[in-house]
C-alpha positions as semicolon CSV with decimal commas, in nm:
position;residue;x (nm);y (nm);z (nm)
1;X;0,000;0,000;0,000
2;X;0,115;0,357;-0,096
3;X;0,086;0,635;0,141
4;X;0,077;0,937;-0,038
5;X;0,199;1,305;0,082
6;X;0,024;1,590;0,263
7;X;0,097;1,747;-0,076
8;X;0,022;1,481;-0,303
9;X;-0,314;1,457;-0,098
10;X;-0,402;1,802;-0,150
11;X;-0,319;1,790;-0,563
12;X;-0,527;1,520;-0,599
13;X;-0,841;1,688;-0,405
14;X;-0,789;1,988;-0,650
15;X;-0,716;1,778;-0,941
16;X;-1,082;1,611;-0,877
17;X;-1,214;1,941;-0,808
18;X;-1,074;2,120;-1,137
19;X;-1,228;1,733;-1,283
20;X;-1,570;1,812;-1,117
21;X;-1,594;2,198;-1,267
22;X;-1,426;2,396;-0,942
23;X;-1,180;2,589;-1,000
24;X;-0,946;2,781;-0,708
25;X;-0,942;3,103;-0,603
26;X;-0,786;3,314;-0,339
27;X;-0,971;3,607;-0,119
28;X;-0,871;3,808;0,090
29;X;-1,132;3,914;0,384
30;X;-1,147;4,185;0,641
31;X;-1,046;4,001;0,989
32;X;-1,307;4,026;1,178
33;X;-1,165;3,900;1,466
34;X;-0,978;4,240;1,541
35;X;-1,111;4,494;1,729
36;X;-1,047;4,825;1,508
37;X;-1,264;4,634;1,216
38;X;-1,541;4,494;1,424
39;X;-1,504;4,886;1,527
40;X;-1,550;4,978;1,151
41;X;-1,820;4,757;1,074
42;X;-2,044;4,891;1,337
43;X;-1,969;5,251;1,252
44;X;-2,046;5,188;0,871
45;X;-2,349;4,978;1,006
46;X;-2,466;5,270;1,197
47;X;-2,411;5,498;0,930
48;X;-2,649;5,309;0,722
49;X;-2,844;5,261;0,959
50;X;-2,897;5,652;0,999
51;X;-2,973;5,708;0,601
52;X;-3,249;5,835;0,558
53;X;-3,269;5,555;0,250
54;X;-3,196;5,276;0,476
55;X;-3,509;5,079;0,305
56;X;-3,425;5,186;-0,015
57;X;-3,067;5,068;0,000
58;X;-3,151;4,758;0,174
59;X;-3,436;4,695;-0,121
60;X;-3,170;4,745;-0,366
61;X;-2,921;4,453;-0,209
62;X;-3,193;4,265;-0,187
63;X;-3,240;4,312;-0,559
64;X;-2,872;4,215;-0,648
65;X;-2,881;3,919;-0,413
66;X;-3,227;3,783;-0,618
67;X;-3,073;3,848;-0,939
68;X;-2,730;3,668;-0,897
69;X;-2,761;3,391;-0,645
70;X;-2,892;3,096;-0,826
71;X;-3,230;2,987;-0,668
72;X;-3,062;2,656;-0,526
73;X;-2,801;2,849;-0,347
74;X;-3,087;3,015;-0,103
75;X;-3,147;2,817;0,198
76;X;-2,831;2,591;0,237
């Protein structure tokens, strides 16, 4: 019996996920974990919040969300 690498492990899970359609990308997110952004967040929240086209701007995310998830994506 074989026992394969950490890294021949891994290219062989991408390999069947490039097989299967995926394909890999990298993002980088805001940390959320850290203080000074959670600090951020809420002021931008709060700012939006405050509009005084909160519904409006929260009907028009809603809009982008509806037209560019795919309908089996909602709920899971």
């Amino acid at each position: 019996m074989t026992t394969l690498t950490q890294a021949q492990r891994m290219s062989a899970y991408r390999q069947k996920m490039r097989d299967s359609g995926f394909r890999q990308i990298t993002a980088w997110v805001l940390d959320t974990r850290k203080k000074e952004i959670q600090e951020q967040l809420k002021q931008e929240c709060e700012a939006i919040r405050n509009r005084q086209t909160e519904k409006e701007d929260l009907a028009f995310c809603h809009a982008l969300f509806e037209e560019n998830v795919p309908d089996d994506w909602i709920g899971q």
